[in-house]
N, C-alpha and C positions, 0 to 999 in steps of 0.2 A: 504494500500500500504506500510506503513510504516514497520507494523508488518512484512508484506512479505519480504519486506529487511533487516529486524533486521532477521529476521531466516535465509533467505540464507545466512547472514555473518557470522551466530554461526555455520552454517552447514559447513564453511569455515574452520573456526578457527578449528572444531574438527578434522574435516581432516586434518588440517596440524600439529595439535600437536599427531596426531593416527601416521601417516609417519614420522614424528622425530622421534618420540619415537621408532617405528619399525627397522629407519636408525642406531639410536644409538645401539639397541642391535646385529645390526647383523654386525657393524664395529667393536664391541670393542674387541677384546681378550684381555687376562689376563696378561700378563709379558711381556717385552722386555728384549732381551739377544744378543749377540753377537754373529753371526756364524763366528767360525776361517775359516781364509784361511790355504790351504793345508800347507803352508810353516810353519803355527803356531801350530803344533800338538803338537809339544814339549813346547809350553806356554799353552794351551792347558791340558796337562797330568799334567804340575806344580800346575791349579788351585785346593785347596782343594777338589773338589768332580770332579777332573778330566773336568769340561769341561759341565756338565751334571745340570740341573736343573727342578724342579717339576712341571710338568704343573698345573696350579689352578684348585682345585676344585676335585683331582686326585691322585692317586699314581700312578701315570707314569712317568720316568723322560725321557729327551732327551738332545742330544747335536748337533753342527751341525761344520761339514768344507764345505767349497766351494773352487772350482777354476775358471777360465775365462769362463770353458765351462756346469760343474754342479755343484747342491748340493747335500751332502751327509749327512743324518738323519740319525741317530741312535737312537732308542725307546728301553728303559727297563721298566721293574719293577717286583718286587719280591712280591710284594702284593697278598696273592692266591685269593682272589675274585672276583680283576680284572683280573688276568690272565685265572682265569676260564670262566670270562665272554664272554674278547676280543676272546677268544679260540672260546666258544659253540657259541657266534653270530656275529664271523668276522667283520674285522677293517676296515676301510678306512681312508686314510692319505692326506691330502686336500695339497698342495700347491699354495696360490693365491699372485702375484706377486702386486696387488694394495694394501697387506698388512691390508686384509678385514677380511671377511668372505665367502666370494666367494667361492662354491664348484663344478670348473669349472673343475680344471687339479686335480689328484691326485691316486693314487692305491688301489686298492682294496682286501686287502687278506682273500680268502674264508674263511666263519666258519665251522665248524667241526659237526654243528647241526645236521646237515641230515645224516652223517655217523655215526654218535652216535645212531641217531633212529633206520638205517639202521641195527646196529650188535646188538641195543636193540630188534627189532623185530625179529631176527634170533635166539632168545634162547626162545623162547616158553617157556619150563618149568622154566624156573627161573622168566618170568616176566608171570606169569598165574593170571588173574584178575586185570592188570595194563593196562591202557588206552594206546593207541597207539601212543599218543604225548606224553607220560610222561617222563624225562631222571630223572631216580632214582639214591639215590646215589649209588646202586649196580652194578652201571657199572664202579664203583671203578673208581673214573675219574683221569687219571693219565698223567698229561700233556705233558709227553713224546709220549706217545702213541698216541696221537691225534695232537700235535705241526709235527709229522710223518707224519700223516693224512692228513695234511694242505699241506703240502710239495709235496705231492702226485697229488697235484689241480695246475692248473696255477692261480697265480693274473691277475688282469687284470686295465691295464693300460688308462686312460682318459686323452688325452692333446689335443693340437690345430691339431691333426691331426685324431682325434676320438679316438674310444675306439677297443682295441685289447690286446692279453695277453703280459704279461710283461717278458721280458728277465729274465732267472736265475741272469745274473750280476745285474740287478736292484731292487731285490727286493730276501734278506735273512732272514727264521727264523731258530733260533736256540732255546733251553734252554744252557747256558753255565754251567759251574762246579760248581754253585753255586746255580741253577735250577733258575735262572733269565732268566724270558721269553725276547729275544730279537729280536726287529728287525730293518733290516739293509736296508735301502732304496735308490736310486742314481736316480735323478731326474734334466734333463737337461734344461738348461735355455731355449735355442730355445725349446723348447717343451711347455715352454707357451707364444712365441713370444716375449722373452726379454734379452738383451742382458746384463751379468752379470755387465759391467763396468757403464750402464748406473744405475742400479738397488739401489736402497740407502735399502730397507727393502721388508722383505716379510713373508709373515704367514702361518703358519704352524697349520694344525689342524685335532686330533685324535677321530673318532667319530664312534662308534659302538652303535647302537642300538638294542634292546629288542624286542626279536622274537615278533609276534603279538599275540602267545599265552598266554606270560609272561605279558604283557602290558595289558590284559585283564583279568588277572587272572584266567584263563582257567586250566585245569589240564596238568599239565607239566610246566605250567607258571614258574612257583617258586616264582614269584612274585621278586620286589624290595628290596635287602636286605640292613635290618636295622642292625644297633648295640645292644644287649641284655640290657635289663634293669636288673642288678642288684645291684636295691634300697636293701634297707634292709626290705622294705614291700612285694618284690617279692619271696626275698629270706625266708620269713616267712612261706610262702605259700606249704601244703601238696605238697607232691608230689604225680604225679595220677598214678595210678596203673592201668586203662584201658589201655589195648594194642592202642596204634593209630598208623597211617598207616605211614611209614617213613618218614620225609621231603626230600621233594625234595630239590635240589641246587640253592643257592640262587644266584640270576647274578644281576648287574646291568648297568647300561648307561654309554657311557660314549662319553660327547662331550668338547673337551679344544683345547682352542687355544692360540697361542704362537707368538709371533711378532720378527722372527730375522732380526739384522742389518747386511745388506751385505756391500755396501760404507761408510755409516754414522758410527759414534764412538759414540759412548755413554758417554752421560753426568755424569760426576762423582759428579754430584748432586744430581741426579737421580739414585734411588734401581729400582731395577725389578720388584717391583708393584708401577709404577708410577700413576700418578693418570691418570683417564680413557680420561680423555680430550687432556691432553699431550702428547697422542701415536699419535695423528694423528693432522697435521699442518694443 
């Protein structure tokens, strides 16, 4: 009998330490930042990188204003491999007003995957002996041309009132003069049932995932791209003179989340990577 209670209590225990542990990872995002009200642009445009800071873990930055009635996101980044990625396997932009990781309310902007397959399979002769999932770099990927592409798709909008496409005013991409893929988002507070004045923080989270062919390593994949190793033991190495078959483009994942303060002010004891205990009371 005893034994039998010594085990249902470990069986206990492991369960409550499996759901902490799960709790913790799916509350904590990475940074706390300030989102300016409308009337602060101009403080705002005075901070050294305007306003804008890195999501962890990412080359993406973001900045944010609000007023009584929305929030307005702004997303960049000049990085070609995330923006190649966020491109070929479309973003979604999470808003959850408990300051979580909730991905309850948020938008959705198409990838460009399927239309790239689409004008890869319409050239026959240039892609002859190339599997039908594959996106080679022969399709010269130029992110104008498909940043177009995307434009051409409606996003599509998830809040307390369900999911439908999203107004041209709520949701911009551009590349600007600098080929910095950006986008521009406006997402209203009644839209996740909460009113801006009562609101102290809310979180913000950029999450595009990896085609299921990529994730698998399937041809077309491209698989996970890594950083080149060159050691001076790589760099010793012949180089091969067998023809091998082009590499495909390399993409990767990409999920970060970001904690803005709407009423509350930030502690000037406190950087942006505070510690993970700290973000939430």
């Amino acid at each position: 009998m005893n034994s039998r209670k010594n085990l249902a209590g470990l069986i206990i225990l492991v369960a409550m330490i499996t759901f902490h542990s799960c709790r913790s990872q799916m509350v904590t995002p990475g940074t706390v930042r300030s989102s300016y009200h409308i009337e602060d642009q101009n403080v705002m445009k005075a901070d050294s990188l305007e306003g804008f800071s890195f999501l962890p873990d990412s080359r993406i930055k973001t900045r944010s204003i609000h007023d009584a009635d929305s929030i307005w996101l702004e997303i960049r980044s000049s990085d070609t491999i995330t923006i190649r990625s966020v491109i070929i396997n479309g973003m979604t932009v999470f808003f959850d007003p408990e300051a979580k990781k909730n991905q309850k309310f948020g938008v959705t902007i198409p990838a460009a995957r399927a239309e790239m397959l689409r004008r890869h399979e319409a050239a026959p002769a240039e892609n002859a002996g190339q599997s039908a999932d594959t996106l080679q770099p022969a399709l010269r990927f130029d992110p104008s041309q498909w940043v177009e592409a995307i434009r051409m798709r409606d996003a599509v909008i998830t809040d307390n009132k369900g999911t439908r496409f999203a107004s041209e005013e709520a949701v911009r991409l551009f590349l600007d003069d600098n080929n910095e893929l950006v986008y521009q988002i406006r997402f209203a507070f009644d839209q996740m049932g909460v009113s801006a004045e009562e609101l102290q923080r809310i979180s913000i989270g950029i999450v595009s995932q990896l085609h299921q062919a990529q994730l698998a390593g399937q041809p077309g994949g491209g698989g996970i791209a890594t950083r080149p190793d060159i050691s001076d033991r790589n760099r010793q190495q012949p180089r091969q003179t067998t023809q091998q078959r082009p590499a495909r483009m390399r993409l990767i994942p990409v999920d970060a989340w970001q904690v803005l303060l709407i009423n509350e002010q930030p502690s000037e004891q406190k950087s942006d990577t505070m510690d993970r205990d700290d973000i939430y009371q």
